[in-house]
N, C-alpha and C positions, 0 to 999 in steps of 0.2 A: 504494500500500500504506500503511496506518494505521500510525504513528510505533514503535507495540509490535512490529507484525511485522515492520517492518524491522528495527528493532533486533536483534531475536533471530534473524532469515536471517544480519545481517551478524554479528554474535560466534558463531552457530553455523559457519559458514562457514571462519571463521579458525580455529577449531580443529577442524574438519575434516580441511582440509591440511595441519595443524602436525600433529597427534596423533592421526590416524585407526589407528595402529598398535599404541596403546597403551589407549587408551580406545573402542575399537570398540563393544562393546555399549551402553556408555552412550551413547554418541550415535545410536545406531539408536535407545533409547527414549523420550531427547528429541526425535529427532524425528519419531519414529512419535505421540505425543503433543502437537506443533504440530499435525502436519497432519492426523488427525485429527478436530481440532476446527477448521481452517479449509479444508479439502479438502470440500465439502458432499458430493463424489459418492462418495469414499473414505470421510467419516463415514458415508454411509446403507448404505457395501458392509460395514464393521465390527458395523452395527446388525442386519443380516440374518442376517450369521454371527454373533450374538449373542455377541460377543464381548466380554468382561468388561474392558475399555481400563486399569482398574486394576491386575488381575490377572497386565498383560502384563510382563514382567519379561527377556525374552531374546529377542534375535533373531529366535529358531526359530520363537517364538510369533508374531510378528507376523503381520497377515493381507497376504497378498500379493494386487495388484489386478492381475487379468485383465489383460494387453496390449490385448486391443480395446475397451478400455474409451476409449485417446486416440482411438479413431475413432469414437467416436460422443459424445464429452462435452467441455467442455473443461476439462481435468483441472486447474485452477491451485487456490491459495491461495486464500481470500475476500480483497478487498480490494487487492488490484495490476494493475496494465498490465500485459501483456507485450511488454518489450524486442525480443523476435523471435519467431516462429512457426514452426519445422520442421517439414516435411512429408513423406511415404515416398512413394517411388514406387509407382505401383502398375499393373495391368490394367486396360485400360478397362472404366468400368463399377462397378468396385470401390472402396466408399469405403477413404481412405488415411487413416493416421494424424497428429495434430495435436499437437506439444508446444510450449504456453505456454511459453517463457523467459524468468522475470521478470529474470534479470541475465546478460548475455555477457558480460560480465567473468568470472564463475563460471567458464562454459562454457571460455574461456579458460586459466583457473588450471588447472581439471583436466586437458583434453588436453595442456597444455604440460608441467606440472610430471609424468603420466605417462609420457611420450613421453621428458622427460629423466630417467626412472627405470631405463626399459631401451635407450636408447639413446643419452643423452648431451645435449648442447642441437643443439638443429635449428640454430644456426647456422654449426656444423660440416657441414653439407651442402650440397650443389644440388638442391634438391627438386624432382621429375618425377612430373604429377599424369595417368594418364594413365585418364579417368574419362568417359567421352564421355555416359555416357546418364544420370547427376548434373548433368553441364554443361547438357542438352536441357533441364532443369524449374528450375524455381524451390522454394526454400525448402530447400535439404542441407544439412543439418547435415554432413556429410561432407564438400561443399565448401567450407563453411566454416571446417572445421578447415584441410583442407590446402591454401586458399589463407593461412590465418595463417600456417603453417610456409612459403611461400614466401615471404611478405613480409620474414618473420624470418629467413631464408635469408640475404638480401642477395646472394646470389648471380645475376652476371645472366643464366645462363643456367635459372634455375627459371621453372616457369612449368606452365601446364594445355596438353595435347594431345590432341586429338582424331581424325582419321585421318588425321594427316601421321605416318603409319609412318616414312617414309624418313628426315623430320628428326630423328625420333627416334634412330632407328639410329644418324645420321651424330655427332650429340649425343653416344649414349652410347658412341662409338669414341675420341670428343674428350677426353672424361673420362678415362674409361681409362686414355687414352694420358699423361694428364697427372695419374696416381693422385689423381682427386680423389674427397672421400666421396661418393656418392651414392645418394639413397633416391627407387627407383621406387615409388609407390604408385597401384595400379590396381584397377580391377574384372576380375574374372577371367576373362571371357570378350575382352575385349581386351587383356588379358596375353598369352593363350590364342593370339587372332590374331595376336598378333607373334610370340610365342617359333615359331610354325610358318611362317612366312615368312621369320626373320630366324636368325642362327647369331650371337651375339656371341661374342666372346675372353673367357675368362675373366678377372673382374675381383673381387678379392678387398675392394675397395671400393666394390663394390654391393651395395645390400640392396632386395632385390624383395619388395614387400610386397601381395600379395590384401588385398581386401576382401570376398572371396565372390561369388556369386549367376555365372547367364549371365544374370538378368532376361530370358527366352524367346528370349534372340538365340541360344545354342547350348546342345545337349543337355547336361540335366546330369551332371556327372561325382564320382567315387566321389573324397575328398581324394588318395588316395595316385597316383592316373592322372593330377591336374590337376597335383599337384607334380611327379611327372615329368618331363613334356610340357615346364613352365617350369623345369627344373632341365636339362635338355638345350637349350633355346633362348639360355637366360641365363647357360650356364656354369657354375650354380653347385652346391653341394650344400646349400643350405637354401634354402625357399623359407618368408617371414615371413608374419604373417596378422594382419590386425587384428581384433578382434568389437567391433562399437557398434552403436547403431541410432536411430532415430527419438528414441525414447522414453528416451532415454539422455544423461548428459552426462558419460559416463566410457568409454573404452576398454577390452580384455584386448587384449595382444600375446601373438603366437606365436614365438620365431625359430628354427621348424622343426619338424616329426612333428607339426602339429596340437596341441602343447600349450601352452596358454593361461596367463599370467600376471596377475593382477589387482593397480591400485593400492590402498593398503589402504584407500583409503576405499569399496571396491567388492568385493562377495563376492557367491559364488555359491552356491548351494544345489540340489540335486535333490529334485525330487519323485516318487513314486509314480504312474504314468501312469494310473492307474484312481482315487488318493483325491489330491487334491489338497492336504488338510492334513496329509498323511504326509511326511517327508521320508527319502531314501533313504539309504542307510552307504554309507562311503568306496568306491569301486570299481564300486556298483552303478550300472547306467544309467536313466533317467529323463528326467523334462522339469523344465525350467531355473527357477529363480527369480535376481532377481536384485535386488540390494541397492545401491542409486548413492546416495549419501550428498551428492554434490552437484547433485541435483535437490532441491531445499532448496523452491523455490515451486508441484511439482506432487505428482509422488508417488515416493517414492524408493524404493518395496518392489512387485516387478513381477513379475509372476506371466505366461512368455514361453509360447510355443508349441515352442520348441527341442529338441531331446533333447539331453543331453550325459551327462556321467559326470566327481566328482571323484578326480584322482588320490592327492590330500592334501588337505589344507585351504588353500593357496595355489596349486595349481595345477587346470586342466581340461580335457576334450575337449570337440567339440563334436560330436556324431553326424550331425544333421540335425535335420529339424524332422516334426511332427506329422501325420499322411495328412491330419487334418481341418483342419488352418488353412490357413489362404488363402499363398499363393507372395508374400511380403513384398520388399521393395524391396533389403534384404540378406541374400537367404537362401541359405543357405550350403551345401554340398556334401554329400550323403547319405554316409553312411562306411559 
C-alpha cells in the first residue's frame, strides 16, 4: 500500500476503536470517501447508481455493495497486499466468497476488544471450539478468531474438537465440577448432536455460544426449537449466538431470545425487500445492511442477503435469509 493510504487506514483505525461511539457518522463518511476512490469495483458500483459522492453527507445515504460482489471481485483498496484471505464455505460447485485483509492486527483489535465489550477478557475462560466443518477447509475467519481466544485463554485445557463427543463431555463435567468460566463456541448443528446425546449438570458458568447454519448436515430449524433442544442438553436457560461472516471483520453477540448487540463501530440497517435504496422504520422486517467500520482496506458498507428486523437503534433480530440467495457458509436459522 502507497505511504498516503496507509497512513490514513492506520489514524483512521485508531479512532475507530477509541470513538466509534461518538463520532459515528463522521467516520462512515470519511471512509465511505477513501474507499470510494481506491475501491475501483465499489467506485464503478457508486458510478452506476449515479451517485453524487459529494452530496453524501449520512450514513443512510451511502450506497451499500451487494455481498456477492466478494465472490466474484477482489474487493481490496488500490495499492496493498493482502495480509490474509478468508474464504466461506460453500456447496460444491458454488463459487464462495473472498475477503482481502490488508491488516490482522485490525481483525484482531475488533473481535477482541468486542468480545470484551459483552463478555469480559477471554482470558477469564477455557475456550471450547467445537467447529468441525471450519476445521475441514482452509481460510475461516471464524477459526481464526477462536483459535486467538484460545491462545489468549492460556488455559490448558482450551483447544478445537471435533467428534470426540465423549472428551468433551468428560471436559465439561471437569469444569463444572471445578466452577471454572467456560465458553463453548460451536456451529449449530454439532451443538445440536451433543446437546441430544449428552445430558450435562447445570453449570451457571457456561456460556454456549451458536454460530448458526447445519451447513446441509441436518435439517434446518426455526431459532426458538434449536434453543430449546441446547437449553435442555446444556442445562441452561440462555443459549448465546454470535453473527459474523466472511465479508466481515466485526461481530453482533446475542446472550439469549435471538437479540443481537452490535460494537459501535458496526451498525445495522434494514432495507425494503422489493427497493433496495429504501430503508425500513424501527420494528419493520427486511433484508440487512450492514456497516463494519473496521474493514478499512475493502468495503465497509454491505448490502447482505439476510432478513432481520431493528429492535432500536442498538439492538436486532435476525429472521433468516432470502429464498433467492445461495445457502452461505453461516446461515442462520429461518424464524
Amino acid at each position: 500500500m502507497n505511504s498516503k493510504s496507509s497512513t490514513f487506514i492506520t489514524t483512521f483505525e485508531n479512532k475507530v476503536f477509541e470513538n466509534a461511539e461518538n463520532c459515528f457518522n463522521d467516520l462512515c463518511i470519511e471512509l465511505f470517501q477513501f474507499q470510494v476512490e481506491k475501491n475501483l469495483v465499489y467506485k464503478e458500483y457508486c458510478r452506476l447508481l449515479n451517485c453524487d459522492i459529494a452530496r453524501v453527507e449520512h450514513y443512510t445515504k451511502i450506497p451499500f455493495l451487494p455481498i456477492s460482489a466478494f465472490k466474484f471481485h477482489e474487493l481490496k483498496c488500490d495499492g496493498f497486499e493482502a495480509e490474509a484471505i478468508f474464504s466461506s464455505s460453500g456447496t460444491t460447485g458454488k463459487q464462495t466468497s473472498r475477503h482481502f485483509v490488508n491488516n490482522l492486527e485490525t481483525y484482531g483489535k475488533s473481535f477482541n476488544l468486542a468480545f470484551e465489550r459483552f463478555y469480559g477478557n477471554v482470558e477469564g475462560y477455557c475456550v471450547l471450539g467445537l467447529l468441525p466443518s471450519y476445521l475441514e477447509r482452509q481460510g475461516s475467519s471464524l477459526i481464526y478468531m477462536v483459535n486467538d481466544f484460545i491462545e489468549q485463554s492460556k488455559h490448558e485445557q482450551s483447544g478445537f474438537f471435533l467428534d470426540n463427543q465423549q472428551e468433551l463431555f468428560d471436559l465439561l463435567q471437569r469444569l463444572s465440577n471445578n466452577k471454572e468460566k467456560v465458553l463453548l463456541i460451536g456451529v449449530s448443528f454439532a451443538l445440536l448432536d451433543f446437546a441430544e446425546q449428552y445430558d450435562l449438570k447445570s453449570n451457571k458458568n457456561l456460556v454456549v455460544m451458536e454460530t448458526g447454519g447445519m451447513k446441509g448436515r441436518r435439517k434446518e430449524l426455526v431459532r426458538e426449537e434449536l434453543h430449546s433442544i441446547l437449553q435442555k442438553g446444556f442445562s441452561t436457560e440462555k443459549i448465546h449466538s454470535e453473527y459474523g461472516m466472511t465479508e466481515l471483520l466485526s461481530q453482533a453477540y446475542s446472550k439469549g431470545n435471538g437479540v443481537f448487540e452490535t460494537p459501535p463501530w458496526m451498525k445495522i440497517l434494514i432495507r425494503e425487500q422489493d427497493d433496495p435504496l429504501q430503508l425500513t422504520r424501527i420494528g419493520q422486517a427486511g433484508v440487512m445492511n450492514i456497516i463494519d467500520l473496521a474493514n478499512t482496506g475493502s468495503c465497509a458498507f454491505i448490502q447482505t442477503d439476510d432478513l432481520g428486523k431493528k429492535l432500536d437503534e442498538n439492538r436486532f433480530e435476525v429472521l433468516g435469509r432470502q429464498d433467492v440467495s445461495d445457502v452461505r457458509g453461516c446461515n442462520l436459522m429461518v424464524n
